[in-house]
C-alpha atoms as one frame of an Amber mdcrd trajectory, in Angstrom:
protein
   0.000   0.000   0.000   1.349   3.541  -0.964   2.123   5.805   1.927   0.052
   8.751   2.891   0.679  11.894   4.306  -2.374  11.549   6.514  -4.892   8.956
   7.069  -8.566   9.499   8.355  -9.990   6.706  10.092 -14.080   7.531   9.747
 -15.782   4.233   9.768 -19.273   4.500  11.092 -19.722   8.275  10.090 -22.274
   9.402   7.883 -22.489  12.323   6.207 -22.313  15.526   6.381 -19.453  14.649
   9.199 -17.797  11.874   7.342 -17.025  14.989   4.523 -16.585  17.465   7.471
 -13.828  15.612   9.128 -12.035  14.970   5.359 -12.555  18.889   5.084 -11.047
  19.802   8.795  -7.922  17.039   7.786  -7.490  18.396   4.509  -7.345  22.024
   5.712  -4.106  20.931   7.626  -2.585  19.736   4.796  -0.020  21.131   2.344
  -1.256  21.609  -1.524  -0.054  18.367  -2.825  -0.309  15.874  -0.022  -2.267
  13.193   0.167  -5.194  11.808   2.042  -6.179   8.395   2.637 -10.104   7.536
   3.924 -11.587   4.481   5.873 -15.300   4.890   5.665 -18.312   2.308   5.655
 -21.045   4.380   4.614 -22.010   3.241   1.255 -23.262   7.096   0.562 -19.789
   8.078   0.994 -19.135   7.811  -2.763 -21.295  10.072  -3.969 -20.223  12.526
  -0.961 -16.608  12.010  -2.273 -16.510  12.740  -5.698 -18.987  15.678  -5.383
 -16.588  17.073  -2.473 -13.676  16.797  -5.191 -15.744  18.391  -7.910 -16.627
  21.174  -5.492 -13.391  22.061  -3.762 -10.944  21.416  -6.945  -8.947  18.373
  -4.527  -8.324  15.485  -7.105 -10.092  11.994  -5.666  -7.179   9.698  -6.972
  -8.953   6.180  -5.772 -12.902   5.395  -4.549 -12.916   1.660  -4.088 -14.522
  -0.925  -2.066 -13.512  -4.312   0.071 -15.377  -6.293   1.865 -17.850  -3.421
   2.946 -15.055  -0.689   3.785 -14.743   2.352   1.494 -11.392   3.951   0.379
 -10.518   6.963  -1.446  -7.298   8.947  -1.658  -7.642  12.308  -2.255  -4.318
  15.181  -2.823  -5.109  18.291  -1.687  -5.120  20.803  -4.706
């Protein structure tokens, strides 16, 4: 697995605070870093790509094992 400059452990959120907490995380980043997501909200995908659309942050990877939900997203 690559290596992240953060990693946000939000299994059992839903949203809005599953996108909140990527937000607040992403915030205290650096443009160009990278954040990896836990999540197990299946709505989370949807949340996800429209947070990327809206904020210009590039979702890299949206996948799903075994009922878990990942997405890497680099701050812009």
């Amino acid at each position: 697995m690559a290596a992240y400059d953060q990693e946000l452990d939000a299994k059992g959120l839903t949203c809005p605070l599953l996108v909140l907490r990527a937000k607040k995380s992403i915030a205290q980043m650096a443009s160009g870093q990278v954040l990896h997501i836990e999540a197990t909200d299946p709505g989370a995908v949807k949340d996800f790509e429209a947070f990327a659309r809206q904020t210009g942050h590039e979702l890299q990877e949206s996948r799903e094992e075994s009922g878990t939900f990942y997405f890497v997203i680099q701050k812009a």
